[in-house]
Backbone bond lengths (Angstrom), bond angles and torsions (degrees), N, CA, C in turn:
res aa  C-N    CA-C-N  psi(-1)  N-CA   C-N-CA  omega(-1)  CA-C   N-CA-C  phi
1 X - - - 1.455 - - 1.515 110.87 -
2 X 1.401 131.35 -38.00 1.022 145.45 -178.13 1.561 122.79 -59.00
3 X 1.583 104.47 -36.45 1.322 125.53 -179.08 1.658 101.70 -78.65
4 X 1.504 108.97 -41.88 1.416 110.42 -174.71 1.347 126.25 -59.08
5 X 1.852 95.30 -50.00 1.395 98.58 -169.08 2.026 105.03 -122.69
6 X 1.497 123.22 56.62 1.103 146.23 -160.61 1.561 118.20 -55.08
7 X 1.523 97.52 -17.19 1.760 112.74 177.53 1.055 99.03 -85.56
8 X 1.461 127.13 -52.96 1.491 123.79 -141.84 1.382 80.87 -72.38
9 X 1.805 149.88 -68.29 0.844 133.73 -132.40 1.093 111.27 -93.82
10 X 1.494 122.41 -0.41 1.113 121.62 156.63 1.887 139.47 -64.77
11 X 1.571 81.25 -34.34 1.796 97.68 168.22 1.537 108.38 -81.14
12 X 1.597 123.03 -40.55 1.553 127.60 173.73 2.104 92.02 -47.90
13 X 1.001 139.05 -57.62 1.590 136.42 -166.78 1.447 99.33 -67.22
14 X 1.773 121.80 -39.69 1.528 108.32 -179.41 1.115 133.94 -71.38
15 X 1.214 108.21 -7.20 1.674 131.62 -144.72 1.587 93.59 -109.42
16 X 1.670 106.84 -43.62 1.422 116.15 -164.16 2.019 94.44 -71.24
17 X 1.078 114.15 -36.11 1.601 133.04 178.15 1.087 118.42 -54.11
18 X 1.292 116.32 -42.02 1.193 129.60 -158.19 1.840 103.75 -107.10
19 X 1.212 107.03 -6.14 1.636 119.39 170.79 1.329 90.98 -90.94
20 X 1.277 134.91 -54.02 1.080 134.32 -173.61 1.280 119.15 -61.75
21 X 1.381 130.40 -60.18 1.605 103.66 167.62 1.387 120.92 -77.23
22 X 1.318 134.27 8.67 1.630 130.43 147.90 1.572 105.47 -52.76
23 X 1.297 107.10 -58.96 1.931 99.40 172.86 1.499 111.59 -53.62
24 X 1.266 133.88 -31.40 1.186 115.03 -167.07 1.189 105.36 -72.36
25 X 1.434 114.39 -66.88 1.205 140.57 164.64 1.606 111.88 0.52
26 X 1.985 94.45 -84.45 1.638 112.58 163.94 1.915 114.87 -29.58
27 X 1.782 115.61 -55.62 1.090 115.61 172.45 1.320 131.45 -53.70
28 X 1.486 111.61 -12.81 1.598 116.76 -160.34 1.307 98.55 -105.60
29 X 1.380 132.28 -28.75 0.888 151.85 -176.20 1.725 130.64 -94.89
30 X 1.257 97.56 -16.21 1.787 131.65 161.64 1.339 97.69 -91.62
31 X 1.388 150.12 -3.32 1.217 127.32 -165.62 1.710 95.02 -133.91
32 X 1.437 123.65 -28.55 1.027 122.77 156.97 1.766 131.15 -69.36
33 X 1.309 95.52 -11.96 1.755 99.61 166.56 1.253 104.00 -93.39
34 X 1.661 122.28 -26.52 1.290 110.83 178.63 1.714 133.32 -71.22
35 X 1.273 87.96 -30.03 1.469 115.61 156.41 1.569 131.41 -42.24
36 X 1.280 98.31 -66.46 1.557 109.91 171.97 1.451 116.84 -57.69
37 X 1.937 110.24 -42.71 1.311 132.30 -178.37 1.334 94.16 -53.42
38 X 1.523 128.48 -55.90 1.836 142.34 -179.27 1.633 99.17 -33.90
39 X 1.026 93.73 -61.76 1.821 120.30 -163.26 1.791 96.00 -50.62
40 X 1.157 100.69 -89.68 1.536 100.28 162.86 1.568 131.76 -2.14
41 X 1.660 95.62 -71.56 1.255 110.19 -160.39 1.949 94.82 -76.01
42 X 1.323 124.84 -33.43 1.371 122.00 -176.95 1.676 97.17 -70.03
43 X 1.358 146.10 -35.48 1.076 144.09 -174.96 1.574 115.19 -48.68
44 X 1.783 109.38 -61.95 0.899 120.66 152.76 1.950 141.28 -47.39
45 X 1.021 100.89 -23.19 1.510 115.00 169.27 1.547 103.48 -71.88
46 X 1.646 113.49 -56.31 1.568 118.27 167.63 1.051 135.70 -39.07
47 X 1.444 96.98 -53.09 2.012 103.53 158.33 1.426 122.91 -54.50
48 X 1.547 101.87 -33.47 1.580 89.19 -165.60 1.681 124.96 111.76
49 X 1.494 94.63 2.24 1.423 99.59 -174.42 1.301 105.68 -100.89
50 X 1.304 116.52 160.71 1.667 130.71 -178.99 1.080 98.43 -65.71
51 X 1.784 100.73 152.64 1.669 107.13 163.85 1.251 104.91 -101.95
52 X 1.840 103.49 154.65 1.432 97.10 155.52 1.253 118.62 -106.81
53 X 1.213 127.32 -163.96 1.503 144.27 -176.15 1.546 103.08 -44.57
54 X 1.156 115.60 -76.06 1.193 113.72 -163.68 1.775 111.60 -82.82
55 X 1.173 114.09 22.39 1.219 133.46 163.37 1.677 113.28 -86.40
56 X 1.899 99.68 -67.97 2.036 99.80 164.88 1.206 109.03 -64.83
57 X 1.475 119.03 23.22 1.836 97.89 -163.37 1.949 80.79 -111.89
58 X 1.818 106.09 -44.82 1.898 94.31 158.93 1.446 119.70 -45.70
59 X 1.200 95.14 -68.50 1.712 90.86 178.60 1.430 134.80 -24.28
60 X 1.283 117.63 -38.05 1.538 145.74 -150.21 1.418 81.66 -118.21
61 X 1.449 162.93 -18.53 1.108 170.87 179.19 1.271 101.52 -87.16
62 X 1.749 119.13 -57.67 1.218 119.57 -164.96 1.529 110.02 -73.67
63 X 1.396 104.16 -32.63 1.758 122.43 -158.70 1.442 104.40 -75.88
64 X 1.116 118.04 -29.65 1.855 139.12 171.68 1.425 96.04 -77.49
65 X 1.420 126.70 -54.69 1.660 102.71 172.13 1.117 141.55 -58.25
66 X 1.543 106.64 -36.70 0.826 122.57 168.16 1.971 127.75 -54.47
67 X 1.048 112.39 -65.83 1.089 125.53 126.05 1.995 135.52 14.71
68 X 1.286 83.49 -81.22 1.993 102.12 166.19 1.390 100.13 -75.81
69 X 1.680 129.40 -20.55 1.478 109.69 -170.94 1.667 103.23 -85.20
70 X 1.616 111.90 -27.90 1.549 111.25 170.53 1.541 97.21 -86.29
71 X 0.957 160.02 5.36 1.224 143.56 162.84 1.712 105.13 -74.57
72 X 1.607 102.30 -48.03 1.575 117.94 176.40 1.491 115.35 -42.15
73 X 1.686 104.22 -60.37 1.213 119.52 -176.40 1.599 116.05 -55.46
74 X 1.645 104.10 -60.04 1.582 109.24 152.41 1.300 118.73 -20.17
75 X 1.586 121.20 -68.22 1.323 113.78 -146.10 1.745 90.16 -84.62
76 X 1.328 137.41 -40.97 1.096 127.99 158.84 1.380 130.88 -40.41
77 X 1.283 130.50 -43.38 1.435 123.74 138.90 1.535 130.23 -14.21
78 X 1.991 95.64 -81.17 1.519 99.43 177.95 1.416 104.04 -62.12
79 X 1.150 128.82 -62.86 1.497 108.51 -167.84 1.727 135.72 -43.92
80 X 1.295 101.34 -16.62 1.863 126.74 166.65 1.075 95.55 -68.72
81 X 2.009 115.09 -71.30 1.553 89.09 -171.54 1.734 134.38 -77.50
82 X 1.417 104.37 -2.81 1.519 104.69 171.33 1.285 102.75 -89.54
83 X 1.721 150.90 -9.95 1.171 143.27 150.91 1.781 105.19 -52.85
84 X 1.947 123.22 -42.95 0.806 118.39 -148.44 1.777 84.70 -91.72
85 X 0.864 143.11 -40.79 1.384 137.37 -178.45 1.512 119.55 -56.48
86 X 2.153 96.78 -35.48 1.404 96.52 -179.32 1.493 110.84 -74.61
87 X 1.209 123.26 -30.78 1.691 121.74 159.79 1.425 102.96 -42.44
88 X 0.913 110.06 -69.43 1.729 116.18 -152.45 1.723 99.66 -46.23
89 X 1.484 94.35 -60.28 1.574 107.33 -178.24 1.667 114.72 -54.07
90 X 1.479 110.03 -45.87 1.477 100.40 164.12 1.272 131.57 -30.98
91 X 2.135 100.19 -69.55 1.874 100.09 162.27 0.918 132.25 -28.02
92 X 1.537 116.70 -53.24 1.312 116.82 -156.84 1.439 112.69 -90.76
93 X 1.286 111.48 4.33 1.768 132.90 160.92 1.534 116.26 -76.31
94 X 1.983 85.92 -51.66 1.899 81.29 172.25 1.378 108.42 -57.03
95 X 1.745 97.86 -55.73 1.791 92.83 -162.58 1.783 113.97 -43.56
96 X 1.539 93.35 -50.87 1.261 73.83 -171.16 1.752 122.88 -66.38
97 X 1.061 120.25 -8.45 1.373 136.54 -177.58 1.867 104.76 -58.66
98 X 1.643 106.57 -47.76 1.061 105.22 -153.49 1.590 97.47 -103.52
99 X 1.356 118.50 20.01 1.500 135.24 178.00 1.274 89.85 -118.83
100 X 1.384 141.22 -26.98 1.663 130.73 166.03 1.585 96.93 -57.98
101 X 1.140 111.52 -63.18 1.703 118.98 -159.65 1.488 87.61 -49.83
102 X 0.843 131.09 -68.48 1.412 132.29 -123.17 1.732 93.35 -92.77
103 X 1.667 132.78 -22.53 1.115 136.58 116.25 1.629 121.88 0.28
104 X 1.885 102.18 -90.09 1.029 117.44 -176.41 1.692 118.82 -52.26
105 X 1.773 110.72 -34.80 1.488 114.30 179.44 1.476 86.89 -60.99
106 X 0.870 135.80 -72.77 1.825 135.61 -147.92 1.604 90.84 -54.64
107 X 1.198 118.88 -52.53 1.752 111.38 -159.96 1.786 93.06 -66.85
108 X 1.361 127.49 -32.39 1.113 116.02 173.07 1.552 128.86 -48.78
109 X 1.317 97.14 -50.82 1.523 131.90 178.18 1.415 107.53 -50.43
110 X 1.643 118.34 -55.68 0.602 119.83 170.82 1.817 139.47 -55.30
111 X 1.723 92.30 -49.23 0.990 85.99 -174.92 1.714 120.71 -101.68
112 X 1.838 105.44 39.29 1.230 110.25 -173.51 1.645 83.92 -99.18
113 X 1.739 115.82 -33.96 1.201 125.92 167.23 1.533 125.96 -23.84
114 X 1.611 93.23 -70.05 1.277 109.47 -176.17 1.743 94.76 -53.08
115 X 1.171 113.97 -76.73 1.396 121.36 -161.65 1.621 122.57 -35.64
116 X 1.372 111.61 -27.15 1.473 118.50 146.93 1.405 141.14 -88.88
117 X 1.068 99.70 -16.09 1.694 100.82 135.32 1.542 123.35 -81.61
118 X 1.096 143.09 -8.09 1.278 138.93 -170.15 1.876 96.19 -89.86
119 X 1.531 91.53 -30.31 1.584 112.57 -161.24 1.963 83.50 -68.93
120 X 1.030 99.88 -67.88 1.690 103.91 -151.45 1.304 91.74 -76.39
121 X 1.270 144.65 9.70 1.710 146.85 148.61 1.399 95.66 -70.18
122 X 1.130 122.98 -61.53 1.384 119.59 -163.14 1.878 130.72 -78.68
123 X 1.295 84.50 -7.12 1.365 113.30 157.55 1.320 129.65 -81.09
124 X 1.318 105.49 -29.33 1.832 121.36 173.03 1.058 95.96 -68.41
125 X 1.911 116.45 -51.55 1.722 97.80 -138.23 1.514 80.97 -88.21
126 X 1.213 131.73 -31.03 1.563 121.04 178.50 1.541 103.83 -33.67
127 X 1.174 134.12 -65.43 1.359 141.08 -159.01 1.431 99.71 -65.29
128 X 1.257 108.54 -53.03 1.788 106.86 177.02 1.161 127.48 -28.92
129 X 1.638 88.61 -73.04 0.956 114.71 157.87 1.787 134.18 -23.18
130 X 1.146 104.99 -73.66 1.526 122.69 160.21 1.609 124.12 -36.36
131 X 1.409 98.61 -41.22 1.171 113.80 -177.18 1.958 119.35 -80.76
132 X 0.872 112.65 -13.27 1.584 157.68 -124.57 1.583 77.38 -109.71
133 X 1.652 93.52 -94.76 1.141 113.35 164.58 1.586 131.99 -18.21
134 X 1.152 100.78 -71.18 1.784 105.94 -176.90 1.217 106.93 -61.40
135 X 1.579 129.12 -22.09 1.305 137.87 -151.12 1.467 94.59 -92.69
136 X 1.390 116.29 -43.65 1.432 132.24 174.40 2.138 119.61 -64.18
137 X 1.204 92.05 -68.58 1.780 102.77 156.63 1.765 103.30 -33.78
138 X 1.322 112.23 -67.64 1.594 117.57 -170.06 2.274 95.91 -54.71
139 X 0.640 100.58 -53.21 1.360 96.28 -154.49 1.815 94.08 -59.15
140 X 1.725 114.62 -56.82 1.323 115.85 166.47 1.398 123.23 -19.71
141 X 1.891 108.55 -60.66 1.578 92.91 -167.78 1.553 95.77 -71.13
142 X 1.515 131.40 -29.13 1.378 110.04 -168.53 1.432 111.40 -49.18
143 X 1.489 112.71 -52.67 1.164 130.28 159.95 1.543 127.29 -15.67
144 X 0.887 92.25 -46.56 1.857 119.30 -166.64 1.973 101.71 -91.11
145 X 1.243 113.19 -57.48 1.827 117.66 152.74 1.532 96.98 -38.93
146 X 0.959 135.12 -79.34 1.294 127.53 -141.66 1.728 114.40 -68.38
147 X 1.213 106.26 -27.02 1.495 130.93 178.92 1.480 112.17 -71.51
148 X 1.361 110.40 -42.54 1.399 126.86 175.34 1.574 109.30 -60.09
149 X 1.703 93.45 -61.98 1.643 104.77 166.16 1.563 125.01 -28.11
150 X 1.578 83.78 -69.65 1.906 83.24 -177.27 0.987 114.97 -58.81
151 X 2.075 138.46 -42.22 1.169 128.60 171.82 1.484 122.62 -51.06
152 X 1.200 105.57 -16.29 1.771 106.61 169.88 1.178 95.56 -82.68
153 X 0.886 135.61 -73.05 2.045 130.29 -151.87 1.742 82.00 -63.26
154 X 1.087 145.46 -62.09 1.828 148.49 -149.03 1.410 77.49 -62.40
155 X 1.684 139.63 -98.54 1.378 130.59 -167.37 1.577 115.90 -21.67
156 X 1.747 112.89 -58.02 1.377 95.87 -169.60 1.437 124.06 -71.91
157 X 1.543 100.75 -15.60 1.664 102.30 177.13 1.895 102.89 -71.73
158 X 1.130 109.15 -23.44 1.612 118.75 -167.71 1.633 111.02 -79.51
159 X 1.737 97.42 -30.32 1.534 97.12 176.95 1.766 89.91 -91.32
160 X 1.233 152.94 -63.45 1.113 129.75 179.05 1.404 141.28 -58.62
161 X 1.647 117.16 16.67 1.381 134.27 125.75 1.125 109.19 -65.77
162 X 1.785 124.41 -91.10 1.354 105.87 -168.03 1.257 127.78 -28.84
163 X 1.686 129.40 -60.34 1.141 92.22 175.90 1.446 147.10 -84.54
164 X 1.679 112.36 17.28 1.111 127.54 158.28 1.747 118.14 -66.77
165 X 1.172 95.93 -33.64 1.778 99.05 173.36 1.484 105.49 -56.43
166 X 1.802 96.41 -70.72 1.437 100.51 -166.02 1.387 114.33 -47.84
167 X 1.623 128.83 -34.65 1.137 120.56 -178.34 1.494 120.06 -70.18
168 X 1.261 116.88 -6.07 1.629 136.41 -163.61 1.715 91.31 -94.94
169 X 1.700 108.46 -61.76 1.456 119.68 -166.74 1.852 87.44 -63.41
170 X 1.071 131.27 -78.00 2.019 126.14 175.54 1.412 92.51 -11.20
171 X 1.065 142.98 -76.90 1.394 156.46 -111.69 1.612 89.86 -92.78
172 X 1.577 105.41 -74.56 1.435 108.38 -179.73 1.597 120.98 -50.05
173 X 1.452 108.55 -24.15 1.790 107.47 -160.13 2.024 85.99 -84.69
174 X 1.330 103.20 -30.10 1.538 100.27 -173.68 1.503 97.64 -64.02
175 X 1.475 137.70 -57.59 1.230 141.24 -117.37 2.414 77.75 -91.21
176 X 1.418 96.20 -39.51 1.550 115.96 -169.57 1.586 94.74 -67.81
177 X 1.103 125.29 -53.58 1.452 100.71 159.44 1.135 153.70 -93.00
178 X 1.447 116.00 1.89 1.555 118.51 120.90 1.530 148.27 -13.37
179 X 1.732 95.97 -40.86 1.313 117.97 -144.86 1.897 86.71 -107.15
180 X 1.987 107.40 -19.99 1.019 85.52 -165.58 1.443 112.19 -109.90
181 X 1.300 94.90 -17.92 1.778 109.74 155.30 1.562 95.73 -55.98
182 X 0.985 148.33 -43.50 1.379 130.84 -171.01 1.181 108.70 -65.11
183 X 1.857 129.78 -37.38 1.463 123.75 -168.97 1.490 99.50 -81.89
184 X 1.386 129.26 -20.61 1.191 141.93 -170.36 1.698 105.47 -63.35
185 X 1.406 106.63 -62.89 1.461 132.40 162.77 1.787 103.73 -33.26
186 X 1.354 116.89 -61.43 0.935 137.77 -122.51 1.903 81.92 -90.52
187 X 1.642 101.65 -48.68 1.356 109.80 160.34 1.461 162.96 -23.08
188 X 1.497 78.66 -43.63 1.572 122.41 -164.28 1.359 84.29 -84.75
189 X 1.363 108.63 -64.98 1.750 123.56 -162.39 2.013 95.12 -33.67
190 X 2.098 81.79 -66.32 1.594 84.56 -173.83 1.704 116.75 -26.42
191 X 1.004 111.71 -91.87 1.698 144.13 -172.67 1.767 91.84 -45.36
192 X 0.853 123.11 -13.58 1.836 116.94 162.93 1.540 91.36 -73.91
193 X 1.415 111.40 -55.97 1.563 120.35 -141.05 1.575 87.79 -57.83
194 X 1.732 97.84 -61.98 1.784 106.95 -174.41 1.514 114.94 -39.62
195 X 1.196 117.37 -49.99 1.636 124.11 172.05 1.387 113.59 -33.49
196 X 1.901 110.39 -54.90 1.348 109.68 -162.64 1.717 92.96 -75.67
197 X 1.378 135.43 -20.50 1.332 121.57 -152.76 1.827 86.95 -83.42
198 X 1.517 110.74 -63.97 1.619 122.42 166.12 1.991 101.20 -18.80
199 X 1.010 124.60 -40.85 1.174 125.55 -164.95 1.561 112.92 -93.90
200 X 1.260 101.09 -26.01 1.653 113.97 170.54 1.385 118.93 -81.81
201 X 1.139 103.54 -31.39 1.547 128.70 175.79 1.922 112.17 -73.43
202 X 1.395 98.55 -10.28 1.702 91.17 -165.20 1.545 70.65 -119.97
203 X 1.025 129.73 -20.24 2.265 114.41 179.63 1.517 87.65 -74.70
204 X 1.131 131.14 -45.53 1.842 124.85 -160.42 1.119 107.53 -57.88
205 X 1.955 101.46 -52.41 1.243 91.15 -177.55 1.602 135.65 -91.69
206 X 1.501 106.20 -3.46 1.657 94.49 133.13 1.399 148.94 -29.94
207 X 1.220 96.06 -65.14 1.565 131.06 172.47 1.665 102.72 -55.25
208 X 0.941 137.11 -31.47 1.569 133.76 175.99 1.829 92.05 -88.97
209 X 1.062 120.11 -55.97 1.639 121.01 170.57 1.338 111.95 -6.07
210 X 1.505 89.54 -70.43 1.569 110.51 -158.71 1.333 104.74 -82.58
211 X 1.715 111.88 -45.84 1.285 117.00 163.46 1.967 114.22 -19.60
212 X 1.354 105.69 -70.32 1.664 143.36 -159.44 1.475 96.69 -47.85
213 X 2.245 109.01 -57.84 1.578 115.95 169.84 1.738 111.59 -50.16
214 X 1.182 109.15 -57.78 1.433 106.03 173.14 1.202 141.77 -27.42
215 X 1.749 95.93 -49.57 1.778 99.80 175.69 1.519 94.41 -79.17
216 X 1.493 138.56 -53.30 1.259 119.88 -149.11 1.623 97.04 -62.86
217 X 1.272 128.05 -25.32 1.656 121.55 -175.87 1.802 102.58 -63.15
218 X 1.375 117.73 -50.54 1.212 121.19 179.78 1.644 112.93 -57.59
219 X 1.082 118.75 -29.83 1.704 124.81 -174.51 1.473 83.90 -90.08
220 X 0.844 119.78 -34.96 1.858 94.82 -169.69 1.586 99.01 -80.00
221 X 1.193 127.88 -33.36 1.745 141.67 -167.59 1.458 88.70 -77.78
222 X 1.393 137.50 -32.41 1.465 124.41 173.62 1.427 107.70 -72.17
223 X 1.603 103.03 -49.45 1.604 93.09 -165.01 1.740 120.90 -69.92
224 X 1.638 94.78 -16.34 1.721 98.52 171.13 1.802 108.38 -67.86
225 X 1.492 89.09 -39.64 2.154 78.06 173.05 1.070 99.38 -58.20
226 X 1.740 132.08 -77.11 1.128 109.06 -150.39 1.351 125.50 -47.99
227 X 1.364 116.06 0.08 1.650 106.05 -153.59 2.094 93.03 -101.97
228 X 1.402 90.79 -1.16 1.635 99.88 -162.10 1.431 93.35 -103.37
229 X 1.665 127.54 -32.79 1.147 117.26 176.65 1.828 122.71 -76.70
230 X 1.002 99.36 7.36 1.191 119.12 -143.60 2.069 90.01 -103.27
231 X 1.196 96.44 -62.85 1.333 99.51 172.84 1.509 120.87 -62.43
């Protein structure tokens, strides 16, 4: 816009300038009537004479300038020292800013450090590791051969029991029934023997039977004698 229209904004900046020292101007010149007006009005206070209105109305004019010029001075003050603090405070933003960085370079440093050592740690124990491993696997299958092994020799010793048993148990069940055909034998004999005794035992007691008729014939053959000797 500036390029376009280069007059206008040139008179808009003169114009704005030229308002501006009319205020000063106006101010310098408002403050020198007020002054004199001061002068005046303290003369009269000296004497002793009343004020009027537009006498407290200088006063109250002057006392308000007065006033805004320590307010001025004030605020020019603080604003120095909050310019001078905001410097100060700036530095000590950079500084500390450039004591972060230089912080942060080291923690970088550091921990690009660490990270190659963490790296070439983890590369060891990888290998160890690895090594670890195969070393472990290797010992297993030996492990595992040898296990196999013994279950071969343990089976064949296990099948050459069994059939040492079974040939033991054949042996014994033969020798056991041998032994039991013999009580069987041995049995028979008995229960013959018992038969013949059962059989001796049933002639005896015949023989007492007949025996038994015998005497009662003889006791009756006595008691007919007696009965004959008798008469």
């Amino acid at each position: 816009m500036s390029s376009v229209f280069p007059d206008e904004g040139r008179g808009s900046r003169q114009a704005l300038y030229m308002r501006a020292r009319l205020l000063l101007v106006a101010e310098e010149l408002l403050s020198v009537a007020v002054d004199k007006a001061l002068d005046l009005v303290l003369e009269k206070v000296e004497r002793g004479e009343r004020l009027k209105t537009e006498d407290l109305a200088i006063l109250t004019i002057a006392v308000v300038r007065d006033v805004n010029k320590r307010i001025d001075i004030l605020t020019d003050s603080l604003n120095a020292r909050i310019a001078e603090l905001d410097e100060k405070l700036s530095r000590r933003i950079d500084e500390t800013n450039k004591r972060i960085d230089e912080t942060n370079k080291r923690i970088d440093t550091l921990t690009d450090s660490l990270n190659a050592r963490i790296s070439a740690l983890d590369e060891r124990l990888n290998a160890r590791i690895a090594e670890l491993d195969e070393r472990l696997n290797r010992r297993i299958d030996d492990t595992n051969k040898r296990i196999d092994m013994l279950a071969d020799s343990l089976n064949a010793q296990i099948n050459e029991l069994d059939k040492k048993l079974n040939m033991r148990i054949v042996e014994l069940d033969e020798r056991l029934n041998k032994r039991i055909d013999g009580v069987y034998q041995v049995l028979g004999d008995v229960h013959r023997r018992i038969d013949g005794v059962y059989q001796v035992l049933g002639d005896v007691q015949k023989m007492m039977v007949e025996m038994g008729k015998t005497l009662v014939d003889v006791q009756r053959d006595i008691a007919e004698l007696k009965k004959a000797l008798l008469k």
